[in-house]
C-alpha angles and dihedrals in degrees: 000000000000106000099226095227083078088043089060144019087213126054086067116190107265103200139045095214106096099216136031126175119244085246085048083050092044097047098044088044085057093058104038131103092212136057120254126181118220130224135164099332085316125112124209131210106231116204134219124261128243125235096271088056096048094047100052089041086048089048088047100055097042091052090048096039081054097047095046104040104127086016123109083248130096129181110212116185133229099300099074115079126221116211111203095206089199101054099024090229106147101194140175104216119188104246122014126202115202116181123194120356103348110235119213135192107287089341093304106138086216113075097050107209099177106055115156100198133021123208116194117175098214120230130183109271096037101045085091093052100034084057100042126016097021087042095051095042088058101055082063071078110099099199088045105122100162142017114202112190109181121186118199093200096065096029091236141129125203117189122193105206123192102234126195095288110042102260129124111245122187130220122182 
């Protein structure tokens, strides 16, 4: 298995300490100022994102908020977590899609488990791991059906989409 500091240079490792429990994780997450991904016992820096960044992830949700409005979808931002119960990742991705009821960790509200479509706004340092590893680690979601990555630098959007059959199929 690839460790995902060498996927990535960010998220950086936030803690010395090798191994934390998902309820450690949980109960440290609750009290930081600042975001950290969880995976396998391990917790990740995450770092904050540049104007670019903000302004295509404010335009998306607004655009989404817009298309889905009286429809059994709802976009959330960044600030809502999604747990993949398979895998252990904990994540914040940019823009969430949760169709029907939203399910959460042990009835939380906090660590989403069912999201439909998942939105990341691609940096830098983090194009390489948004396309492989992260991608990878969130088709462990059941209810995933499509997987949007945008990247600002070449202008370009890229969306996995589950097709009949359970394969990932790419459209540019």
């Amino acid at each position: 298995m690839v460790n995902l500091i060498t996927e990535v240079n960010e998220p950086a490792v936030a803690y010395a300490k090798q191994h934390y429990s998902i309820e450690e994780y949980l109960e440290m997450e609750n009290a930081a100022t600042e975001k950290h991904e969880y995976y396998k016992g391990r917790i990740f820096a995450m770092s904050g994102a540049k104007l670019e960044h903000n302004i295509v992830t404010s335009n998306l949700h607004t655009a989404l908020g817009q298309n889905l409005k009286g429809k059994p979808c709802r976009p959330f931002g960044s600030d809502m977590r999604i747990h993949i119960e398979k895998n252990t990742l904990f994540t914040y991705p940019d823009i969430t899609i949760v169709c029907g009821e939203p399910k959460s960790l042990n009835d939380d509200n906090m660590n989403f488990t069912n999201p439909s479509v998942i939105f990341e706004v691609a940096a830098p340092s983090t194009r390489k791991y948004d396309r492989g590893k992260k991608f990878k680690l969130y088709r462990d979601i059941s209810t995933l059906t499509e997987y949007v990555l945008v990247d600002p630098l070449s202008i370009s959007i890229e969306t996995f989409s589950k097709n009949g059959q359970g394969n990932w199929e790419l459209k540019d």
